[in-house]
C-alpha positions as CSV (number, residue, x, y, z in Angstrom):
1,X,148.2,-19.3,86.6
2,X,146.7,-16.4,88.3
3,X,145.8,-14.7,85.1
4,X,144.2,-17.7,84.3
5,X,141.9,-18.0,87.2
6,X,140.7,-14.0,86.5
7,X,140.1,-14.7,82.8
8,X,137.9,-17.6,83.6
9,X,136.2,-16.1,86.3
10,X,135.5,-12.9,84.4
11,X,134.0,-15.1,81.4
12,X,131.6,-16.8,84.1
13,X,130.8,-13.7,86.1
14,X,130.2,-12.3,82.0
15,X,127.9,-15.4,81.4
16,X,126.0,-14.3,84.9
17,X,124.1,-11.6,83.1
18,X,122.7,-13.7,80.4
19,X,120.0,-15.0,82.7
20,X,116.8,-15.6,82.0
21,X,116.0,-12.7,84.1
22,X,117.5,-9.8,81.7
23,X,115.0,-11.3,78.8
24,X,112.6,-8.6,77.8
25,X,109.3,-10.4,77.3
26,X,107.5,-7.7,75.4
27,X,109.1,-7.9,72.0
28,X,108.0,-9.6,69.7
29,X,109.8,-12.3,67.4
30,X,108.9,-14.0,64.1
31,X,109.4,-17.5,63.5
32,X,111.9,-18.2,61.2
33,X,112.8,-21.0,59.2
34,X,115.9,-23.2,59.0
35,X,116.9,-24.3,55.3
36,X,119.2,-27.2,55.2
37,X,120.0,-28.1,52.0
38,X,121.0,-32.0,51.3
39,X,119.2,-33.5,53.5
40,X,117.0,-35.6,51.2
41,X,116.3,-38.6,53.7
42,X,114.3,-36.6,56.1
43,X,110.8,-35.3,54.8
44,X,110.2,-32.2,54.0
45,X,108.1,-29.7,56.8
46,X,106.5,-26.8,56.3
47,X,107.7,-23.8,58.7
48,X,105.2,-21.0,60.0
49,X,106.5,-18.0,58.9
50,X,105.2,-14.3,58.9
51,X,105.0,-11.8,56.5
52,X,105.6,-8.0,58.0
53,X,104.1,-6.4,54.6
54,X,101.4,-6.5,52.7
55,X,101.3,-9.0,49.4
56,X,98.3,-9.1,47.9
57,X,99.5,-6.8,44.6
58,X,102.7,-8.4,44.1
59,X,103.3,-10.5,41.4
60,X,105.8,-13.7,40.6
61,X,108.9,-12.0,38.8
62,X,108.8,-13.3,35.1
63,X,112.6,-13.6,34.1
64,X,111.8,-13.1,30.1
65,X,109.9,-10.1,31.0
66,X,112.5,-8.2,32.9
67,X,114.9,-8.7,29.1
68,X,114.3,-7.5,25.6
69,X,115.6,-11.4,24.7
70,X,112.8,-13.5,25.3
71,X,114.7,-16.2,24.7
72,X,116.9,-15.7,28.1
73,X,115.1,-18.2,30.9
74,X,117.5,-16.6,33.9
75,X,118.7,-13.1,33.3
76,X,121.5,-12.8,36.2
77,X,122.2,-9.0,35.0
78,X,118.4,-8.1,36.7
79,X,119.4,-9.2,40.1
80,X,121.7,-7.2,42.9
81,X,125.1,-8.7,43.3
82,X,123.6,-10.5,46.3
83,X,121.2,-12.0,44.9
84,X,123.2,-12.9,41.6
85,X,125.8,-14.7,43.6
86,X,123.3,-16.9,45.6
87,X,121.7,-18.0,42.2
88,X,124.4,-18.9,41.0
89,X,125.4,-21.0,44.0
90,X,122.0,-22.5,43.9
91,X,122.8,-23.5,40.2
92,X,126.0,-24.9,40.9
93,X,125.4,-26.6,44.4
94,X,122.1,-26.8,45.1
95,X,119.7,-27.4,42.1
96,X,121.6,-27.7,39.2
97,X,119.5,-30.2,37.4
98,X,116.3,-27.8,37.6
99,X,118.6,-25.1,35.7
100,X,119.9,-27.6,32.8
101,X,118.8,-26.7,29.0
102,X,118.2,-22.5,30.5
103,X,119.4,-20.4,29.0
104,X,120.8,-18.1,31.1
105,X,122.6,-14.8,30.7
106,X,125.4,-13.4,33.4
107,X,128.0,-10.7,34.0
108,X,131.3,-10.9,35.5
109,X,134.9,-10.8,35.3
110,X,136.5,-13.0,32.3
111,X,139.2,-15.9,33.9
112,X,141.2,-18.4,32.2
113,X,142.3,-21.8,34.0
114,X,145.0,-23.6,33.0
115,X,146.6,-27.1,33.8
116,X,149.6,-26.9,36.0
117,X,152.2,-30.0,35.7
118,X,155.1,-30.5,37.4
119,X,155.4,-26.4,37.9
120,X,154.9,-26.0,34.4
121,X,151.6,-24.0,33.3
122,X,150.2,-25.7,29.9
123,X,150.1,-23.2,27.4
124,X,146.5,-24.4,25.8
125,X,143.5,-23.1,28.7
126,X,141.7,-25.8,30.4
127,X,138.5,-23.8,31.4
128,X,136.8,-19.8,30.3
129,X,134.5,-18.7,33.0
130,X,132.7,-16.0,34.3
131,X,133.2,-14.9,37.7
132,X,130.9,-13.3,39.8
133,X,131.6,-12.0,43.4
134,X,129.1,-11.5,46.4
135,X,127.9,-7.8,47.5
136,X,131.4,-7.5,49.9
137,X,133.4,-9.1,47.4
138,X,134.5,-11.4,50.0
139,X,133.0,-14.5,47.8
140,X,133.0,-15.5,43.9
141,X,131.5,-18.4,42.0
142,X,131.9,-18.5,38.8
143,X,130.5,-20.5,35.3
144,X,132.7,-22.0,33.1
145,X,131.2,-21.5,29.5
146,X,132.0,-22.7,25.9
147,X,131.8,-20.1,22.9
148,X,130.2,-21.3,19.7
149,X,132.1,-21.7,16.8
150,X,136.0,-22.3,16.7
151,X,137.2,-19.9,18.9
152,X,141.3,-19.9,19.5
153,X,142.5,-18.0,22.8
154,X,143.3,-15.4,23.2
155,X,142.9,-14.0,19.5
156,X,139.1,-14.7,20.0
157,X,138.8,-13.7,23.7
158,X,138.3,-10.5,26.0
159,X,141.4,-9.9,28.1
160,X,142.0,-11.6,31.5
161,X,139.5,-9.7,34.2
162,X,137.7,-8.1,31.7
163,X,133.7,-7.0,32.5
164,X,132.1,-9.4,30.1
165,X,128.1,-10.3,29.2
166,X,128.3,-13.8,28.5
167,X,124.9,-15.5,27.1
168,X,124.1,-19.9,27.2
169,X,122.8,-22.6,27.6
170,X,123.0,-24.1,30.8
171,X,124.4,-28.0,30.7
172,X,126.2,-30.6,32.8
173,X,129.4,-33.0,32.3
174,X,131.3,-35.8,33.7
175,X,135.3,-35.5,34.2
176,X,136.8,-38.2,36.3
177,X,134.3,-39.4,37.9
178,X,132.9,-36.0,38.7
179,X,129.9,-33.7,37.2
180,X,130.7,-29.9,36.2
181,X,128.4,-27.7,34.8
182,X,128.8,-25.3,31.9
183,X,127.3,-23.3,29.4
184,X,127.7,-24.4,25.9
185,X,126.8,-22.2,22.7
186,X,128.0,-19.3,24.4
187,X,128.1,-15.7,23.2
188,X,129.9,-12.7,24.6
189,X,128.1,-9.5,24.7
């Protein structure tokens, strides 16, 4: 019980220095802006924000200008692994309707899902996607896609955690009762 009693009055004599008196009042601190994504009901208000660099040169990023393909609307190979992964989280989560019929072009690792019943994996695949993991690699999304043609797996397929390139157009479907999104017409690079 003892130990008890010095733990909590360590933690309150440890909350003692946060005062308002410690503050330092001479640095400066830019407003920042709280994004909260889904809330829909509640109107949208613009933040004040500041800008610590100059912008008058910069230009908005053209995604057909950054690839030889002009036909590629998102080129995920031009972005950081960072930014990759929270694109593809905003096309999956966030804003997938403003992403369907792009085509879009992505690199990851190459992953198969199958159907387990009863214990028993299904032999045909369910789902081919490509995975893509965050800049610590503590995080992956990933796209399921479609090839074109009449592809069979494997015979027709890179192997499992394979780098691949894959190349589609982005498009939405309903599974019980739920909507997935894919990309149909797919190539691999």
């Amino acid at each position: 019980m003892k130990i008890y009693l010095l733990l909590a009055a360590l933690l309150m004599l440890s909350l003692c220095a946060c005062s308002q008196d410690n503050i330092d009042e001479t640095k400066e601190v830019a407003p920042t802006e709280v994004v909260k994504p889904m809330q829909t009901s509640q109107p949208m208000v613009e933040a004040e924000t500041s800008v610590p660099f100059d912008t008058t040169d910069s230009q908005p990023m053209d995604d057909s200008a950054s690839s030889d393909n002009s036909e590629i609307d998102v080129d995920l190979t031009a972005l950081s692994s960072t930014m990759v992964y929270s694109e593809v989280y905003n096309m999956l989560y966030l804003d997938p309707d403003g992403y369907i019929g792009k085509t879009i072009k992505m690199t990851g690792v190459f992953a198969v899902y199958q159907m387990v019943i009863d214990g028993i994996t299904q032999e045909e695949p369910v789902a081919y996607a490509c995975i893509i993991s965050d800049a610590a690699a503590c995080c992956a999304e990933g796209i399921e896609f479609v090839l074109e043609g009449d592809c069979i797996y494997p015979d027709d397929y890179p192997e499992l955690g394979a780098e691949i390139t894959v190349l589609g157009n982005f498009q939405s479907y309903e599974e019980n009762g739920r909507t997935w999104y894919r990309l149909v017409n797919a190539k691999i690079e």
